[in-house]
C-alpha atoms as one frame of an Amber mdcrd trajectory, in Angstrom:
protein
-251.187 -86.885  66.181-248.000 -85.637  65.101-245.465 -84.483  68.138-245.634
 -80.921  67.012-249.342 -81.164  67.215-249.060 -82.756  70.646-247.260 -80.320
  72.264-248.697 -77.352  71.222-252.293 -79.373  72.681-249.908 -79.624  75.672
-249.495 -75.992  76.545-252.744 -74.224  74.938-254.054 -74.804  78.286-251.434
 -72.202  79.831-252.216 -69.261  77.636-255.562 -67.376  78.903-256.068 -64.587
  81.045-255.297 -65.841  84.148-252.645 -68.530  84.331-251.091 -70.924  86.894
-248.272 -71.640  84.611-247.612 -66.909  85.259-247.325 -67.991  88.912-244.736
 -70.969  89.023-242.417 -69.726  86.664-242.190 -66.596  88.539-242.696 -68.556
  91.803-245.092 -66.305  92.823-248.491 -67.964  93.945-249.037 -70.111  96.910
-249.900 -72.927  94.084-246.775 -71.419  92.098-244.174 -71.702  94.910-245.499
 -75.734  95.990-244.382 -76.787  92.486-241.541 -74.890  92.583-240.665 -76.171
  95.333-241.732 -79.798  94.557-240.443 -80.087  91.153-237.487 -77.579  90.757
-235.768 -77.748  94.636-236.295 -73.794  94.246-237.594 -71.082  96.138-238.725
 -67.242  94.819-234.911 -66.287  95.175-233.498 -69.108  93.415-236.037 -68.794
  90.850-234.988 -64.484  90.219-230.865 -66.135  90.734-231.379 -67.985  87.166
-233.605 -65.539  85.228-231.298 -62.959  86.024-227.882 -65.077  85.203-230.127
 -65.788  81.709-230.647 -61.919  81.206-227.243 -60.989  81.710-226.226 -61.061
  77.869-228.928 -58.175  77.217-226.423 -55.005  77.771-227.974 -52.169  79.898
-230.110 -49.457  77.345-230.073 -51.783  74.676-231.336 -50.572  71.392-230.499
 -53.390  68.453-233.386 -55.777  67.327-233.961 -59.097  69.559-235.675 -62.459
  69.045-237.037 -64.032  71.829-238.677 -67.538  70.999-240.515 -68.845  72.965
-241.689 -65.862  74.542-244.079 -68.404  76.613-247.069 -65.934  78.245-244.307
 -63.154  78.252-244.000 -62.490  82.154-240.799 -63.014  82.367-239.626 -60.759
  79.503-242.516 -57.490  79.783-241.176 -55.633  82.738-237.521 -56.154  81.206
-238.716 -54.688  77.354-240.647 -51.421  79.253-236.867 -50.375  80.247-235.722
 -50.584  76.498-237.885 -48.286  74.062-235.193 -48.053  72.111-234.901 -51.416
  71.094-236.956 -53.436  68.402-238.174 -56.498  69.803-239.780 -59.969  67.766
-241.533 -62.217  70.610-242.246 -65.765  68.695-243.891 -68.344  70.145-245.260
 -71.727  68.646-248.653 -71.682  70.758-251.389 -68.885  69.769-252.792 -68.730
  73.285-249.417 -68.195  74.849-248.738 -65.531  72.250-252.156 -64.433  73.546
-251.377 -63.835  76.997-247.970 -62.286  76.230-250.217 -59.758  74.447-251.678
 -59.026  77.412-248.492 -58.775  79.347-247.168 -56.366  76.285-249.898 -54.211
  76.173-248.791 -50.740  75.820-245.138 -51.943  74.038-245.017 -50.414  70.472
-241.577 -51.366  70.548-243.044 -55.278  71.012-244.128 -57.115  67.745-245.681
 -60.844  68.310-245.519 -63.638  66.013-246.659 -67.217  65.693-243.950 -69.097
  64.306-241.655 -72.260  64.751-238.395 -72.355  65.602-236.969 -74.752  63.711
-238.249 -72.852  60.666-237.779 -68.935  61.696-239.527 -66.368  59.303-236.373
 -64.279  59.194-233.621 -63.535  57.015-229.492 -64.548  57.591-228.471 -62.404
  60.698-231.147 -60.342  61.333-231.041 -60.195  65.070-228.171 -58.878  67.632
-229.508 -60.974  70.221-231.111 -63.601  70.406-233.090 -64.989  74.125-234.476
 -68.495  74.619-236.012 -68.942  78.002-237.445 -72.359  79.016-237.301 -72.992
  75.623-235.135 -75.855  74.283-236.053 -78.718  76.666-239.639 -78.380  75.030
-238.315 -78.327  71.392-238.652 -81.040  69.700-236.644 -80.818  66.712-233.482
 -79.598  68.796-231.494 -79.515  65.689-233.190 -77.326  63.737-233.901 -74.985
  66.242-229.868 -74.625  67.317-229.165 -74.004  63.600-232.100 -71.628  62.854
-230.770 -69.749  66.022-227.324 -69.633  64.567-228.610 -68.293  61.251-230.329
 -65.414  62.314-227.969 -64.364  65.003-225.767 -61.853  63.314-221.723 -62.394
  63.818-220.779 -61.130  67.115-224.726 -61.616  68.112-225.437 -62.795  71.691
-227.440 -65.990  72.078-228.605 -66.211  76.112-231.246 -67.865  78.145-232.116
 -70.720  79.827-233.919 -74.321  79.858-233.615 -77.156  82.003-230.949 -79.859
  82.080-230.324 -83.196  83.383-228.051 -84.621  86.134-228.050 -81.806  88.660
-231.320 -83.120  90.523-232.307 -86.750  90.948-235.819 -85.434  91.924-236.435
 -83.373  89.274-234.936 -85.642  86.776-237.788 -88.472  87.892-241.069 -86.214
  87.844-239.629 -84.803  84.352-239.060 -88.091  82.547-242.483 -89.333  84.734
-245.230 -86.626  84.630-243.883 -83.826  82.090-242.269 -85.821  78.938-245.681
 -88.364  78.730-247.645 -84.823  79.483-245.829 -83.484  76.248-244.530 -80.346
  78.190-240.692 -81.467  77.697-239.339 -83.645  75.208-236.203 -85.339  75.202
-232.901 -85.928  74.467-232.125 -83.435  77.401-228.403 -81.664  77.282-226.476
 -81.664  80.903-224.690 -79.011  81.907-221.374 -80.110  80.516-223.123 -81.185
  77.294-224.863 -77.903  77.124-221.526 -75.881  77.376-219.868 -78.477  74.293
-222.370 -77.457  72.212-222.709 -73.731  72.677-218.699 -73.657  72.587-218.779
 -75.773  69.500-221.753 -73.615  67.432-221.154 -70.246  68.689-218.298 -69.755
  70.462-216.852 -68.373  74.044-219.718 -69.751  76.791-220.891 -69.462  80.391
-223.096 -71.843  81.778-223.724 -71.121  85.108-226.745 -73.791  87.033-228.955
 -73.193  89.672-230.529 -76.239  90.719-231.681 -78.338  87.313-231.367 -75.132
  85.257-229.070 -73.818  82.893-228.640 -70.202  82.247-226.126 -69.079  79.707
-224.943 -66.509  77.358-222.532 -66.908  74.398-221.484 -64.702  71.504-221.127
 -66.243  67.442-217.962 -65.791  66.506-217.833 -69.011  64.042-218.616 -68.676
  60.546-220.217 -71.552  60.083-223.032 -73.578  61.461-221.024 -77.166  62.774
């Protein structure tokens, strides 16, 4: 079984109707808020403190076009796109049952297109997004490279790359149960940036970064302003 294969075995039992995976990343179940809790060191406000740090590079009334891979089951994301008619949104995701439930989340958003895709091969053309949102994305990846330069290509100069994913070095806890339970699960896979790594390489690809943590994850936001992909 090839490692693509293995992860995307890993999260097709996420995607359906009803999901556990909908409550802990919003922190929002009884079952949600234990692993939370557990794994992550966070509560429901800690939790809302990072998505919203990872959201901050989507302007107010936005109206461009913006790629958001993974979309994951969409939960995150939904309530956000309903405040932004306006805009023309791609939602990729490498699993068809996440795609599936981020459907169901989008329901009603003609705005909201859905597409099964990888991202280190994105079925898009040179700069063809103004932004461009990874949440809980990268530490799952696992061809890391490809996916930071197909980002890069379709961001168009002066584009806004923002999101977040988990790093290493900021929680001894976390670390353990992530190199323990979720890389043999095939839910992460490594090499894992830290924060300071994380800000190098953003700094180094795109351009001007934040990086702000919150417990073992990274939000950020950086515009391209380099020509090139390096």
């Amino acid at each position: 079984m090839g490692q693509e294969e293995r992860i995307q075995n890993a999260y097709r039992g996420l995607g359906g109707k009803r999901t556990f995976y909908d409550g802990m990343i919003t922190c929002s179940t009884l079952s949600g808020r234990a692993v939370c809790r557990l794994v992550w060191g966070m509560g429901r406000a800690e939790t809302q403190d990072y998505l919203s740090a990872a959201l901050a590079g989507i302007p107010e009334g936005f109206s461009g076009r913006l790629l958001e891979v993974p979309v994951g089951t969409g939960i995150l994301t939904m309530p956000l796109y309903r405040e932004m008619p306006e805009a023309e949104i791609t939602c990729l995701d490498y699993s068809p049952e996440m795609l599936e439930r981020a459907k169901f989340w989008g329901e009603g958003l003609a705005h909201v297109r859905f597409q099964q895709g990888d991202v280190g091969a994105l079925p898009f053309g040179d700069g063809s997004f103004d932004i461009v949102l990874s949440l809980n994305g990268f530490h799952a990846f696992p061809d890391k490279e490809a996916a930071w330069r197909e980002i890069f290509r379709v961001l168009r100069p002066g584009g806004i790359f923002c999101g977040c994913f988990y790093v290493t070095g900021q929680n001894r806890r976390t670390d353990w149960i992530i190199r323990r339970l979720y890389v043999p699960k095939g839910y992460f896979t490594p090499p894992f940036e830290t924060a300071e790594s994380l800000r190098h390489r953003l700094e180094e690809i795109f351009g001007p970064a934040k990086v702000r943590t919150v417990q073992s994850i990274a939000s950020f936001a950086c515009q391209k302003v380099k020509e090139e992909y390096s």
